[in-house]
C-alpha positions in Angstrom: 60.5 35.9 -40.0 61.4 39.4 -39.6 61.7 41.3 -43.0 58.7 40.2 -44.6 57.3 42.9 -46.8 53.7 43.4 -48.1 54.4 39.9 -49.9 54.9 36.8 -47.9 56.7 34.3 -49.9 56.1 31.0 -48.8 58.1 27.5 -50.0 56.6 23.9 -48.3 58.9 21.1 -49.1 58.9 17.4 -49.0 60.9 14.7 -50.6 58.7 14.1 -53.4 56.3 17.1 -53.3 53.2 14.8 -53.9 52.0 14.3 -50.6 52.6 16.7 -47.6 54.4 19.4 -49.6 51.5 19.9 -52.0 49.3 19.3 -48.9 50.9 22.1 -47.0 50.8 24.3 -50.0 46.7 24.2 -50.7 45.9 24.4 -46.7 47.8 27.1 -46.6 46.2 28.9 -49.5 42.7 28.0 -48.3 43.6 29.5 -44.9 44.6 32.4 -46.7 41.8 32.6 -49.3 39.4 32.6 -45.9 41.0 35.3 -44.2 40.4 37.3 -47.3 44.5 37.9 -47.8 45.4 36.5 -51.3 46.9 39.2 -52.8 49.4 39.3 -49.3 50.8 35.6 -50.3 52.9 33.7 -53.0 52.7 29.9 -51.9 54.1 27.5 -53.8 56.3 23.8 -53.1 58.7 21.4 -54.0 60.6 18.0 -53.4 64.3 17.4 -52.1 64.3 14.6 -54.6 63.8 14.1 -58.2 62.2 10.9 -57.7 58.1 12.6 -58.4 58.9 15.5 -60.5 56.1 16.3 -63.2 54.1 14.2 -61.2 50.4 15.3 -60.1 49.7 15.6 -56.4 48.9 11.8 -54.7 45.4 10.2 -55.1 45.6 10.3 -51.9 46.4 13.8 -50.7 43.6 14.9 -53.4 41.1 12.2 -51.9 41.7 14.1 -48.1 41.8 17.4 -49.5 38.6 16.8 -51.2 37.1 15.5 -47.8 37.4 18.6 -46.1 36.6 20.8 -49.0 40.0 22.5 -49.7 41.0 23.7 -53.3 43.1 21.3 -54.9 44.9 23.2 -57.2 47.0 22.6 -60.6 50.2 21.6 -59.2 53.6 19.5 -61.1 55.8 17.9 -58.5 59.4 20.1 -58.4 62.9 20.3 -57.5 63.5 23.0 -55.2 67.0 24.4 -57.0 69.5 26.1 -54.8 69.5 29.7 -56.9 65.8 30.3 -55.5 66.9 30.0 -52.1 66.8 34.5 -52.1 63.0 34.1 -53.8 61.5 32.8 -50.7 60.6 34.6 -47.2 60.3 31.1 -45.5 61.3 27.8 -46.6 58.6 24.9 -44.4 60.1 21.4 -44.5 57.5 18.2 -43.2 60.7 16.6 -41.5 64.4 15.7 -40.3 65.6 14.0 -43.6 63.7 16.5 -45.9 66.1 19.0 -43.8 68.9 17.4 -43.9 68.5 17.2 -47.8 67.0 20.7 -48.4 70.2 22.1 -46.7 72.2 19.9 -48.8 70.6 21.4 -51.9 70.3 24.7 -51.2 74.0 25.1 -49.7 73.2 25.6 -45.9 70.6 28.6 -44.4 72.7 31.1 -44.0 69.1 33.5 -43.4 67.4 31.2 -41.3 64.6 30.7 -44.0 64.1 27.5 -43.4 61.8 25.5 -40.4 60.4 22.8 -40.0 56.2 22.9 -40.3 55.5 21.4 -36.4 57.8 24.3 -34.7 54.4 26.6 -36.0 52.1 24.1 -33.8 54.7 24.1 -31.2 55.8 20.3 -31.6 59.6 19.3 -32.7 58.1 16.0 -34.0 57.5 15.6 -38.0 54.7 15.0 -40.1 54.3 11.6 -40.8 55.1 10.6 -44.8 51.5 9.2 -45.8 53.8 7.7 -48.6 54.8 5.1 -46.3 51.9 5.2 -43.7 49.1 5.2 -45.9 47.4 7.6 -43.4 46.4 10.9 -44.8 43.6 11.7 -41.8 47.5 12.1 -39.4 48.6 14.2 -42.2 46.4 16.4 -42.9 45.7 17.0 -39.0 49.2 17.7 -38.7 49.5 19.9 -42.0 46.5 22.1 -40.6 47.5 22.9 -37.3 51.0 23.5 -38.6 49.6 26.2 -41.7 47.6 28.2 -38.9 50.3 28.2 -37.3 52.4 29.5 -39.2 49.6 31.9 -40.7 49.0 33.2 -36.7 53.2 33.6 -36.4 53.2 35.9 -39.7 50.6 38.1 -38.4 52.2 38.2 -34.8 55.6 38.9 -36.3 53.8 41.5 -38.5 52.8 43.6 -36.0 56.4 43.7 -34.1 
């Protein structure tokens, strides 16, 4: 993550960018906002598919988020497009196939942009697609110790 400037650019990705994506993206702001660092940040996310776009963030993503008092904010489900791969310091994918497809889509990483959300929490496992196991409490557990992880790697790289 060398290279960052005053502006830390930050992509999460997903396939459908309704559930983790999205999920990633508010936590993230929210650690942010309470670190007082706002204006340091652009955080924004996007699916590997087209299967959700225009699609509001899952009832069920919003329901958690809500739980644990995190900002949900105005948010269309996207297609991350290959010509924005040079917009964004770091690209954070939830898991294996949303890597295999975001490479796919964005024509390889030939900056090294892109990492998967659990390398930040020191795990090589993904986060689990609440899509399929109906378990946003994992999720979001997962999602939060991944953002301040990735949050505490910015500042330590930061200072290098």
């Amino acid at each position: 993550m060398k290279g960052f400037g005053t502006i830390h650019r930050i992509l999460f990705v997903c396939h459908g960018n309704i559930c983790r994506s999205t999920m990633a993206q508010f936590v993230f702001a929210d650690l942010v906002t309470r670190a007082g660092r706002d204006g340091e940040f652009v955080i924004d996310s996007a699916a590997t598919s087209r299967e959700e776009i225009g699609n509001p963030p899952h009832r069920g993503t919003v329901r958690k988020l809500r739980e644990v008092n995190v900002p949900v904010l105005e948010h269309r489900a996207r297609q991350i497009m290959r010509e924005e791969y040079e917009s964004w310091d770091l690209i954070v994918y939830m898991d294996s196939n949303n890597e295999r497809n975001l490479l796919r889509l964005l024509g390889g990483d030939p900056q090294g942009k892109c990492r998967k959300l659990m390398s930040f929490a020191g795990s090589s496992r993904d986060v689990a697609d609440p899509w399929y196991t109906g378990d946003f409490d994992a999720t979001y557990r997962d999602v939060l110790a991944g953002c301040k992880g990735l949050l505490a790697s910015i500042d330590e790289n930061a200072a290098i």
